[in-house]
Every structure is written in C-alpha cells, then in structure tokens.
C-alpha positions in Angstrom: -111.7 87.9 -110.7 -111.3 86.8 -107.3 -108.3 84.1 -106.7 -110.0 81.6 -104.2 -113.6 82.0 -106.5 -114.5 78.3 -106.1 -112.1 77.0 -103.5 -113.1 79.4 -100.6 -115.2 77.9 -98.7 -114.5 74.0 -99.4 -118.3 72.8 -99.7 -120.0 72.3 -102.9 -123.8 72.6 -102.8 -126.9 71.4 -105.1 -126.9 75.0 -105.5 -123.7 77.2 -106.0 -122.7 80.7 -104.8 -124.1 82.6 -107.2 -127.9 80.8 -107.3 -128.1 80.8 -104.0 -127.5 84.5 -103.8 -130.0 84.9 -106.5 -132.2 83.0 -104.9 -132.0 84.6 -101.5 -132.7 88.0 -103.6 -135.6 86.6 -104.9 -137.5 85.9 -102.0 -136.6 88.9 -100.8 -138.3 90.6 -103.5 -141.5 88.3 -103.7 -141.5 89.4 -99.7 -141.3 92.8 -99.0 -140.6 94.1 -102.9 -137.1 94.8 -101.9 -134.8 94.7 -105.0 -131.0 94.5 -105.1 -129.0 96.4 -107.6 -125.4 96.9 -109.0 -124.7 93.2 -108.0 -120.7 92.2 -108.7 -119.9 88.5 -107.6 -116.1 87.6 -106.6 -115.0 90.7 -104.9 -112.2 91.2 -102.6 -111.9 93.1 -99.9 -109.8 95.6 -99.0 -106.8 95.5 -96.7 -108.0 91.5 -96.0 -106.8 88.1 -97.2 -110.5 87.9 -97.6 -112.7 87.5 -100.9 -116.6 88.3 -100.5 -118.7 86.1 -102.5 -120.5 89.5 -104.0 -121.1 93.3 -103.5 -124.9 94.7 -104.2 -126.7 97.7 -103.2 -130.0 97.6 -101.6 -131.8 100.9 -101.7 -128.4 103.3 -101.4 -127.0 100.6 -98.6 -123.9 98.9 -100.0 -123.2 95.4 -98.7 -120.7 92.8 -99.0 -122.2 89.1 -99.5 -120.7 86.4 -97.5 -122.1 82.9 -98.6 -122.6 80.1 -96.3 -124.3 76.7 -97.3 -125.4 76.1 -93.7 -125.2 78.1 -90.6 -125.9 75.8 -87.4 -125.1 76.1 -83.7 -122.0 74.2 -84.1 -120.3 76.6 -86.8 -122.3 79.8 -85.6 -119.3 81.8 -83.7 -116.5 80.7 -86.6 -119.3 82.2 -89.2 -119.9 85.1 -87.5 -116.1 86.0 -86.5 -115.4 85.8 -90.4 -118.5 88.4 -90.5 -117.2 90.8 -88.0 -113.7 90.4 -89.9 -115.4 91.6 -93.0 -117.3 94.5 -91.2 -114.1 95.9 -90.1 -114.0 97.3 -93.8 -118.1 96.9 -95.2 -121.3 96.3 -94.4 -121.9 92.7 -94.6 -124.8 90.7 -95.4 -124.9 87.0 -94.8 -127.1 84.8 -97.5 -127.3 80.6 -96.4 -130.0 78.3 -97.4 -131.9 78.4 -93.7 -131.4 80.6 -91.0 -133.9 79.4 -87.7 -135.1 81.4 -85.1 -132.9 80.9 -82.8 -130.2 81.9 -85.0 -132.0 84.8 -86.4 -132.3 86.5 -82.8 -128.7 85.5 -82.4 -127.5 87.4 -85.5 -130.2 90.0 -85.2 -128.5 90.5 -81.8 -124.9 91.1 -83.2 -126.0 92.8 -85.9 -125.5 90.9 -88.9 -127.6 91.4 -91.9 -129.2 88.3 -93.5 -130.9 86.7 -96.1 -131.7 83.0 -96.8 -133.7 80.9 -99.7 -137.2 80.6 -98.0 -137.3 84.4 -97.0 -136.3 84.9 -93.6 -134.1 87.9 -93.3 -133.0 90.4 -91.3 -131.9 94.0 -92.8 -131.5 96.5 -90.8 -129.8 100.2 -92.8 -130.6 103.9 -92.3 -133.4 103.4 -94.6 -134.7 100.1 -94.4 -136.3 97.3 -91.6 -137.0 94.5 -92.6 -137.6 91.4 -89.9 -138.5 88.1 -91.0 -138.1 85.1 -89.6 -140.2 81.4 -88.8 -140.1 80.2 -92.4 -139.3 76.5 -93.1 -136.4 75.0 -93.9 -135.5 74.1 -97.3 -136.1 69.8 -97.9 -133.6 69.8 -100.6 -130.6 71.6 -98.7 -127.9 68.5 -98.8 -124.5 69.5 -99.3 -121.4 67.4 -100.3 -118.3 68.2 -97.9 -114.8 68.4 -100.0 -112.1 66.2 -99.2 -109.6 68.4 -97.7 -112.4 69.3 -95.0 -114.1 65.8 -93.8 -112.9 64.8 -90.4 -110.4 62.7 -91.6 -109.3 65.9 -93.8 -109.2 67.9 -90.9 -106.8 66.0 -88.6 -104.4 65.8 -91.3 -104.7 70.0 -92.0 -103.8 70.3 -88.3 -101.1 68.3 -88.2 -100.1 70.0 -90.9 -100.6 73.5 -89.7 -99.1 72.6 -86.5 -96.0 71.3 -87.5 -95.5 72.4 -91.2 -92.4 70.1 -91.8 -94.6 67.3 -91.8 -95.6 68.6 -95.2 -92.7 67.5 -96.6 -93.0 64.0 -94.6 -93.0 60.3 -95.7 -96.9 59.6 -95.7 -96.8 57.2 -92.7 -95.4 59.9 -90.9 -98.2 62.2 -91.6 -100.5 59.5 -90.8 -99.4 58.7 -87.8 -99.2 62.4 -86.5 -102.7 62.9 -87.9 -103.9 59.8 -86.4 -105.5 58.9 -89.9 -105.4 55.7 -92.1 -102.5 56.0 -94.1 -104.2 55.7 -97.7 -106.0 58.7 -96.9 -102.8 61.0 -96.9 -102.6 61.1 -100.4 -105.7 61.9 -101.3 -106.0 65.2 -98.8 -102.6 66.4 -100.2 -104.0 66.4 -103.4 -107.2 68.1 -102.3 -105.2 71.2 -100.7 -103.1 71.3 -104.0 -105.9 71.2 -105.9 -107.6 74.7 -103.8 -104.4 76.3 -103.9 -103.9 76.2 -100.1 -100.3 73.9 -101.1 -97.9 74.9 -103.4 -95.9 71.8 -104.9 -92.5 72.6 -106.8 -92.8 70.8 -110.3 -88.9 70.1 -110.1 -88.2 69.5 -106.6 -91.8 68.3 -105.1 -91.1 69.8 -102.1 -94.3 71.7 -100.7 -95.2 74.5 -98.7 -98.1 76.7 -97.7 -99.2 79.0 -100.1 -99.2 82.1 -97.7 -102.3 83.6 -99.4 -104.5 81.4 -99.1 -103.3 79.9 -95.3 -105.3 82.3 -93.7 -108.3 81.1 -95.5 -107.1 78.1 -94.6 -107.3 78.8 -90.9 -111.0 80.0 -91.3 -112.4 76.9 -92.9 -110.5 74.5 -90.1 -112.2 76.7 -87.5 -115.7 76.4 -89.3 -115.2 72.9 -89.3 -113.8 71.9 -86.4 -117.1 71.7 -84.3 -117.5 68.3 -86.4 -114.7 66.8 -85.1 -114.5 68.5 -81.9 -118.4 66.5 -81.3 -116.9 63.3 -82.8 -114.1 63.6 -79.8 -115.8 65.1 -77.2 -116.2 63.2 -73.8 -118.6 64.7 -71.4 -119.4 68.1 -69.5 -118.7 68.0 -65.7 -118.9 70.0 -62.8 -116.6 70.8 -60.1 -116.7 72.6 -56.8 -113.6 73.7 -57.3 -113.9 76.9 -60.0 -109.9 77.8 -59.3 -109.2 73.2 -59.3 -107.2 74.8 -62.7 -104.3 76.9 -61.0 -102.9 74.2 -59.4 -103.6 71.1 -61.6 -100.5 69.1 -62.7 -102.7 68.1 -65.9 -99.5 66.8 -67.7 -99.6 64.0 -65.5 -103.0 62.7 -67.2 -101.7 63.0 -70.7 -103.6 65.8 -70.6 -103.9 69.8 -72.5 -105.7 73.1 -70.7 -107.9 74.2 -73.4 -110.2 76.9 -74.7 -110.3 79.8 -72.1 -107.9 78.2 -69.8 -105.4 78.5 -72.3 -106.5 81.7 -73.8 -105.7 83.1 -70.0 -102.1 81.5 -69.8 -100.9 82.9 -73.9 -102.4 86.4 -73.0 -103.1 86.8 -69.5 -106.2 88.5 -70.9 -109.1 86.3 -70.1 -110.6 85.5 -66.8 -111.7 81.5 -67.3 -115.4 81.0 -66.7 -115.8 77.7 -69.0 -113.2 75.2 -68.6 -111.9 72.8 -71.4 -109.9 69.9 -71.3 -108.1 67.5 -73.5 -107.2 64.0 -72.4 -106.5 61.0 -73.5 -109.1 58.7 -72.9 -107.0 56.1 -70.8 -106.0 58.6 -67.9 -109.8 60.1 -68.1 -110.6 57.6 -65.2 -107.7 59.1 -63.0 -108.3 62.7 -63.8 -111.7 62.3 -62.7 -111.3 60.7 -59.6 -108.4 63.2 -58.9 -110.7 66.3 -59.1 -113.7 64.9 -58.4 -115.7 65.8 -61.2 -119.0 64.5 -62.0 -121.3 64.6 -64.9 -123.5 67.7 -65.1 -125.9 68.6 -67.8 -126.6 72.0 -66.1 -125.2 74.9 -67.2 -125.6 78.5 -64.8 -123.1 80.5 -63.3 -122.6 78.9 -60.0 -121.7 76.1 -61.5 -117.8 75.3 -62.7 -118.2 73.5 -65.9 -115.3 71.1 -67.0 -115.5 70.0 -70.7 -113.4 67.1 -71.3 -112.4 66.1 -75.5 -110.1 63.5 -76.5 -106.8 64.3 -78.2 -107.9 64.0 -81.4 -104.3 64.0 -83.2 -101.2 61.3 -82.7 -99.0 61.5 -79.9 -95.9 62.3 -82.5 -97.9 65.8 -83.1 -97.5 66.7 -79.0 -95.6 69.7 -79.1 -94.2 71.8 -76.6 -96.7 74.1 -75.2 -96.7 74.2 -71.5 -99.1 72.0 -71.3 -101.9 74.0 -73.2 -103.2 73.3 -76.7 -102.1 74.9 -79.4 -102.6 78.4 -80.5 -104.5 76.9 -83.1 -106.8 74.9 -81.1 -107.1 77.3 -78.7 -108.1 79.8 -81.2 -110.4 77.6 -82.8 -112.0 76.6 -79.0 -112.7 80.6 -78.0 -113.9 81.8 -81.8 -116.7 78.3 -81.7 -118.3 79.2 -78.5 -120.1 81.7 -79.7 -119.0 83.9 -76.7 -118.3 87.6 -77.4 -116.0 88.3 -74.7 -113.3 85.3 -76.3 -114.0 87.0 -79.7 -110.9 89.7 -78.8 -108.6 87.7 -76.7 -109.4 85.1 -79.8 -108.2 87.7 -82.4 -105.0 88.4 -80.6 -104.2 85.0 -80.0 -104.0 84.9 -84.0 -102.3 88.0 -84.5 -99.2 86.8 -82.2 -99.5 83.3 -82.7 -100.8 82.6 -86.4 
C-alpha cells in the first residue's frame, strides 16, 4: 500500500483515482478493443519519492498510471515535468477526465502516453498506435480543491517552505508573512497535518516537515501555482531593450528578477529569452516609466517580452536572495512555462537548492 494513497495529489473528484482509471480503460476498450491487464493501483516507484496511482499492462507494454483530475494550459508544464520524472524509471501513461486538442499535440509531441474518460488517447509502444483525439469534454467534470491547496492555502505553503521556522510561529506571524487573513492559518495547518506533509509532536507541538512527503509537497505547489500566479499577475510588456536586465537596479522598485532571469544568475546556465518580474504594485508606475515598457499582447522573437506579477507574499517573507526570487519560485516559474529548454536548468535548480 502506497503511503500518500489519498493525499497525493490534494484534489478530490466526483470521481476518484481508481474510477477514473477504470473509466479511461473503458473507453479505450469500447474504442479501438484495446484491453488493459495485470492492473495494480498504489504503486511506488523505484529510486523516487514518487507513488504512481497504478501499474497495467497493455498488450506486453508496461506502464505506470499517473492521475490527473484536469490537465489545462496553466498546469500543463508542472504535469508533464512530474511525467518525465516518472519516465526516468517507467513508461508512463497519463489518464485525466479531458485532454483537448491542443493538448493532445502537445503531449503527443513529448511523448507522453494518454488516456482520458471520453476516449481521446494517445498510445504510442513497439506494438501498438493508437491516436485519438477531438472528443468532447465531460459536462460533469467539477472538482473540489482541498484546503491546503486553494490560493489562500498556497501562500501560506510558501511561506512555509521558504522560511520553515515560521512553522513553528505564533499565527499572526504566519499570516502576516503569508499575506493571508489570520483565521485561515489554522485551518491550512490542519490540512497539511491531516495529508502527512506536517509532522506535529503529541508532547511538545512543535512541527516540522515530514521529509517524505515535502517533495510531494513541492510538486503540488508547482501544479498549483499558475492559479495564483494569474490572480497576481500584472501585464505583459515589451521593451527595446532585450539586455534592459543586466544593468537594472530592480531593488530600487521593491522589485524580484524572476523565472529565466533568475534561473540565469543561480546557474549561469540559461540564456534569458522571456523576462519575469515581480513588483510591488506601488513602484509598478516608476519601473515602467524607468524602462520604458509598454503593454504588448504580441508574442515573436524580436520582441523582448517583460512579464510583470505582484509579490504575492508579505514583506516579512523577503528574504535575502540578491534580488531574485526564490529557488522555489524560480523553479516553479521555468517548470509552468511549458518550455523544454528551462525543464533542465529547472531540475538543477531543485537538486542544489530544494
């Protein structure tokens, strides 16, 4: 029995894990006559903090089943960075309620085997092709977001993974870092306590991570984050200036280099094509003025795009980081673009940093 079985993935559907698998298997059946045997749910996988949600066998292809309620532009490059993790070690094989088109040619472009509940799938083995895609989405497919992981849930998991002491805080100090209403403090506590990502000690109540499931942790916050990221986001600009970056004294606007710009500075790995910024929204005026950015809604390559977000957290959670975001964010801001080249630079940023 898998430890996390349940707590994974944080969202609870009108259909679990196991029915929509099941389901998924059943249309692929009605389909194209494909049937799946030797089917095991709650499997870990080797030499990873990761559990799959199944193994099965289709035809003498093994596969390791990775369930995600809903796959959507926004989550797409968190999803499929947890499905190139699991590939390191099996064949995976993603099953959701609805994949689109878009999204199909998008994972039929890196590869990644899926099925959802109204029959579009993607299989691609030694012995077996199998394209579909174009079918509707599912009317019914509303899911219920736990606790721990609404955007109110996910400020305070920052704060908390940023600076772990604050585990351990007075709840107005945790609010305030979090930039949350303090009566919600409790409540998300309980919620990570209750999924095993917070160990409490019955004699002492002190708390600390529980350093299996943190890395789990880590994936769900990146899943989410597009959410709030959205919620926060300013505008997209443009400048003339693609190198404006090098020289910018962006503490002086209250301001973080983000996403590739920071990605470049932690690893000097990564030549910044997409710029990301995070300000707060009463120096926004300044900055723009300063570097004469203006709004843009094109997007080609001889264009510099400038992303601006608002800080999203308190100012009690700035931390020292030479004026970048956190590995964390940073992380989290390469792994949700979607872009394969950040996916590397991405994964060491978490091995050195995480």
């Amino acid at each position: 029995m898998c430890l996390f079985t349940n707590i994974e993935h944080g969202t609870i559907l009108n259909m679990n894990k196991k029915e929509l698998i099941n389901k998924a298997l059943e249309m692929l059946e009605t389909n194209v006559g494909i049937v799946a045997t030797d089917i095991e749910y709650e499997v870990p996988v080797p030499n990873t903090y990761h559990c799959c949600d199944a193994e099965l066998k289709i035809n003498t292809q093994e596969f390791v089943v990775e369930v995600k309620p809903f796959v959507t532009r926004t989550n797409y490059g968190a999803v499929v960075n947890q499905i190139k993790l699991i590939a390191e070690q099996k064949k995976p094989l993603l099953i959701t309620n609805y994949i689109n088109p878009n999204l199909a040619d998008f994972l039929k472009n890196e590869d990644i085997n899926f099925l959802d509940i109204v029959g579009n799938a993607y299989l691609k083995t030694e012995e077996t092709f199998v394209l579909i895609k174009g079918n509707r989405a599912p009317k019914q497919a509303v899911a219920r977001v736990g606790s721990a992981f609404t955007q109110t849930g996910l400020k305070v998991i920052y704060a908390f993974l940023v600076k772990p002491e604050l585990l351990n805080a007075p709840y107005r100090d945790i609010a305030e870092a979090a930039n949350v209403a303090l009566g919600n403090v409790g409540w998300i506590l309980r919620g990570l306590k209750d999924q095993q990502y917070i160990i409490e000690d019955l004699k002492t109540k002190e708390r600390h991570w529980n350093n299996e499931t943190r890395p789990l942790l880590i994936d769900k916050w990146v899943e989410a984050y597009p959410k709030l990221k959205q919620k926060h986001f300013i505008n997209r600009y443009t400048s003339n200036n693609h190198e404006w970056w090098k020289t910018a004294d962006i503490e002086k606007y209250n301001g973080l280099m983000a996403g590739e710009i920071a990605a470049n500075k932690y690893t000097r790995y990564l030549k910044p094509q997409d710029h990301l910024v995070y300000i707060r929204k009463e120096k926004l005026n300044e900055f723009l003025k300063d570097f004469r950015l203006g709004i843009t809604t094109e997007t080609n390559a001889h264009i510099t795009i400038v992303d601006v977000v608002e800080k999203f957290w308190g100012p009690t959670l700035d931390v020292d980081t030479n004026n970048l975001t956190t590995p964390l964010l940073t992380y989290a801001d390469l792994i949700v673009s979607g872009d394969v080249r950040n996916r590397e630079v991405a994964k060491k940023i978490r091995d050195e940093h995480l």
